[in-house]
C-alpha positions in Angstrom: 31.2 31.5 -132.6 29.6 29.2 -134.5 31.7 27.3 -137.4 29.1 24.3 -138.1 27.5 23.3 -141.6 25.0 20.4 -141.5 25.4 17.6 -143.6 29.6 18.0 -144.1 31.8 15.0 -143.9 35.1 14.5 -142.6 36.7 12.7 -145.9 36.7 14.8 -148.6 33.7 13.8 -150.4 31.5 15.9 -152.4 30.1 17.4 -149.0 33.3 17.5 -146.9 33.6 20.3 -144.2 37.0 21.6 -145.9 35.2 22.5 -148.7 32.9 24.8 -146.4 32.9 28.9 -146.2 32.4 27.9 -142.3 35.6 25.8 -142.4 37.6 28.7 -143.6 36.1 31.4 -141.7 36.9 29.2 -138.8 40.6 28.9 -139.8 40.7 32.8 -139.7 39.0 33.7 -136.8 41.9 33.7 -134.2 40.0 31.1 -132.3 41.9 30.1 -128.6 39.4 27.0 -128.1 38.0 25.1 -131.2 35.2 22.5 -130.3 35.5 19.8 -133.0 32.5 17.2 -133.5 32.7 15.7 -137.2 31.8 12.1 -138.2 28.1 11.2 -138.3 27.8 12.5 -141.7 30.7 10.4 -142.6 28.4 6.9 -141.3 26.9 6.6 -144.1 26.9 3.3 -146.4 28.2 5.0 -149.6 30.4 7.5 -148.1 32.5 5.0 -145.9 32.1 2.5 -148.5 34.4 4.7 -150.8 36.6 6.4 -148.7 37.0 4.2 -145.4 40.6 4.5 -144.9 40.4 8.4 -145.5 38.6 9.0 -142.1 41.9 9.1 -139.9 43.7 11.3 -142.0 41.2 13.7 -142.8 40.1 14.7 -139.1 43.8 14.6 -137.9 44.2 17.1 -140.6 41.4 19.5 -140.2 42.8 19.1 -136.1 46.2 20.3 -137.2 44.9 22.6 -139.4 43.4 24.6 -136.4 46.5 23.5 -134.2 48.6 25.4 -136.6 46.6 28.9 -136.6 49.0 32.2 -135.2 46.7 31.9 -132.1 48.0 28.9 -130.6 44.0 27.2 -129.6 43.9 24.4 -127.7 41.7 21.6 -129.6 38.9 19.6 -127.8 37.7 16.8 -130.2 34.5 15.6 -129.9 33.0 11.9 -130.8 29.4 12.7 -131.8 26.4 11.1 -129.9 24.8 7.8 -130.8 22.7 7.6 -133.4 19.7 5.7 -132.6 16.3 4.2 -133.2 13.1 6.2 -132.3 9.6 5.1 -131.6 7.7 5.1 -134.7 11.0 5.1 -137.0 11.3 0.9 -138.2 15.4 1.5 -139.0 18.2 4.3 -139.7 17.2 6.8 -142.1 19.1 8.8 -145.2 21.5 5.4 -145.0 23.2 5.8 -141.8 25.0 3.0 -140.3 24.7 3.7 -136.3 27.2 0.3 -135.5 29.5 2.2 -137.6 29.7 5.1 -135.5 29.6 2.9 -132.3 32.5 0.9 -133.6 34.8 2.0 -136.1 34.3 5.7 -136.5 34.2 5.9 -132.6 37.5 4.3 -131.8 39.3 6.3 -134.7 37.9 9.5 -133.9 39.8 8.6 -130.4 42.7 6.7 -132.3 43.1 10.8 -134.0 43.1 12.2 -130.5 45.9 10.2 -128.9 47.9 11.3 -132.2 47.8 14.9 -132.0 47.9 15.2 -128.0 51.5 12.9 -128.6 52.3 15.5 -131.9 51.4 19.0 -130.4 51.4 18.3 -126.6 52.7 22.2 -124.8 55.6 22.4 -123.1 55.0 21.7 -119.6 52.4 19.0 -120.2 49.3 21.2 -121.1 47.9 21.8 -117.8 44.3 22.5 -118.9 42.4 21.8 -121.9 43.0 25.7 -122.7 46.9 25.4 -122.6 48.0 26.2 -126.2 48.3 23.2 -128.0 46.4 21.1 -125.7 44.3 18.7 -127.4 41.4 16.8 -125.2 38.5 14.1 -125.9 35.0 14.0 -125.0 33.1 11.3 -126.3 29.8 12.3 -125.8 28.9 8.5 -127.5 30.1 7.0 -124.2 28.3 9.5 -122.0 25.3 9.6 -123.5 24.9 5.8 -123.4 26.0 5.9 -119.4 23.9 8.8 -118.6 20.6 8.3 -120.9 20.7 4.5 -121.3 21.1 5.7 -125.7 21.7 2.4 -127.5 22.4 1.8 -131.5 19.8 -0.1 -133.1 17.9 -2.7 -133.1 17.7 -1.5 -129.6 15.2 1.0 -129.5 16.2 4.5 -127.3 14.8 4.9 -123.7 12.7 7.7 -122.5 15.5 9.4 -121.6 17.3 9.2 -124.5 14.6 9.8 -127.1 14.1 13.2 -125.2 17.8 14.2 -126.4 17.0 13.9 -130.5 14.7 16.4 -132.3 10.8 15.2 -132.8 10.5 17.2 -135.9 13.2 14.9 -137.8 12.5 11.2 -136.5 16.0 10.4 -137.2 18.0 9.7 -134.4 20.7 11.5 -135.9 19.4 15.1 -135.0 19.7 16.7 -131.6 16.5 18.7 -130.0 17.2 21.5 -127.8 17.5 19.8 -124.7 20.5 17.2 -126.4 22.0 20.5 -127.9 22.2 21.6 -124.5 23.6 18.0 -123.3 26.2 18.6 -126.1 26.9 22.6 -124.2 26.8 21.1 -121.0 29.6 18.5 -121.5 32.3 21.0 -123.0 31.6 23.4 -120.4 32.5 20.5 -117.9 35.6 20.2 -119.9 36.1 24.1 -120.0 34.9 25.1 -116.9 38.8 24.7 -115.1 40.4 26.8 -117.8 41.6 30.1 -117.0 43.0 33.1 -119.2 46.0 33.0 -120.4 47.4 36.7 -120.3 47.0 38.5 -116.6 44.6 37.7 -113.9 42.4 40.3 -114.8 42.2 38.8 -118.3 38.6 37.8 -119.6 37.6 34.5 -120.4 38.1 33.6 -124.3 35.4 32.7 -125.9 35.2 28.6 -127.4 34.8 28.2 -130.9 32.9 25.3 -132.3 32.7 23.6 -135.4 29.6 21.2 -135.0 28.7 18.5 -137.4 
């Protein structure tokens, strides 16, 4: 299922994914894996400039949040993709600030990771990403820039790369359908080892995501 809302922010800012009918009908929807990619949004000039040291706090709260739900889901936190600079496009649009998201955002969004694997961590060590509790990183920013050659600006994005961001928008922020399915193919890489929790004759749960 599908818990995403374009445009929301991590903080809470005027457009803040907590303030979403998504967010709640996530936190009700007995998830066992929820797929968490938040922060682009939150690269922007005036929203870090006025709420900078709000990030940390904020995603490792929205993580808890789904930590905390009766159905005991494991939490795989995503950092988003690069954003980067098309051909065509002479800098970031709508005030983005790529470094930012390279740099600070980035290591924070890992910084939250290491905090609420250490806080919620299952008995037993979490053997799989599925284990209740278990909360896992993929930062799609690294792997994107090892398997794509994607670069922040001023370098412009390769071939490759460019291929991965939607034509229609011009952005760099916005994924086409082949870097949605980049975005798929990772978390099923992550998923793939899981197995059911109840019997062996169990069916697979279904992920829940929350996209930004």
């Amino acid at each position: 299922m599908n818990f995403g809302h374009g445009g929301r922010t991590v903080v809470n800012a005027t457009n803040a994914y907590v303030r979403t009918d998504e967010y709640a009908a996530a936190l009700v929807s007995r998830p066992h894996v929820v797929v968490l990619m938040l922060g682009t949004n939150d690269c922007k000039r005036t929203v870090w400039g006025q709420h900078r040291q709000d990030f940390g706090p904020a995603l490792a709260n929205i993580g808890r949040s789904f930590l905390a739900l009766p159905s005991q889901p494991s939490l795989l936190l995503l950092v988003p993709p690069p954003i980067v600079q098309l051909e065509g496009q002479s800098a970031p649009v709508n005030d983005f600030l790529p470094k930012l998201l390279s740099g600070e955002v980035r290591e924070r969004i890992q910084q939250v990771a290491r905090q609420l694997s250490a806080e919620s961590a299952p008995a037993g060590g979490g053997i799989t990403p599925c284990a209740p509790g278990a909360v896992t990183l993929l930062d799609l920013h690294e792997r994107w820039t090892a398997r794509f050659g994607c670069v922040a600006p001023p370098g412009m994005a390769s071939t490759s790369c460019a291929s991965l961001y939607s034509r229609a928008s011009k952005d760099g922020v916005h994924t086409s359908v082949r870097g949605a399915e980049a975005i798929a193919a990772a978390v099923y890489e992550v998923l793939e080892g899981c197995r059911p929790r109840d019997t062996p004759q169990s069916k697979p749960r279904r992920a829940r995501s929350a996209r930004w």
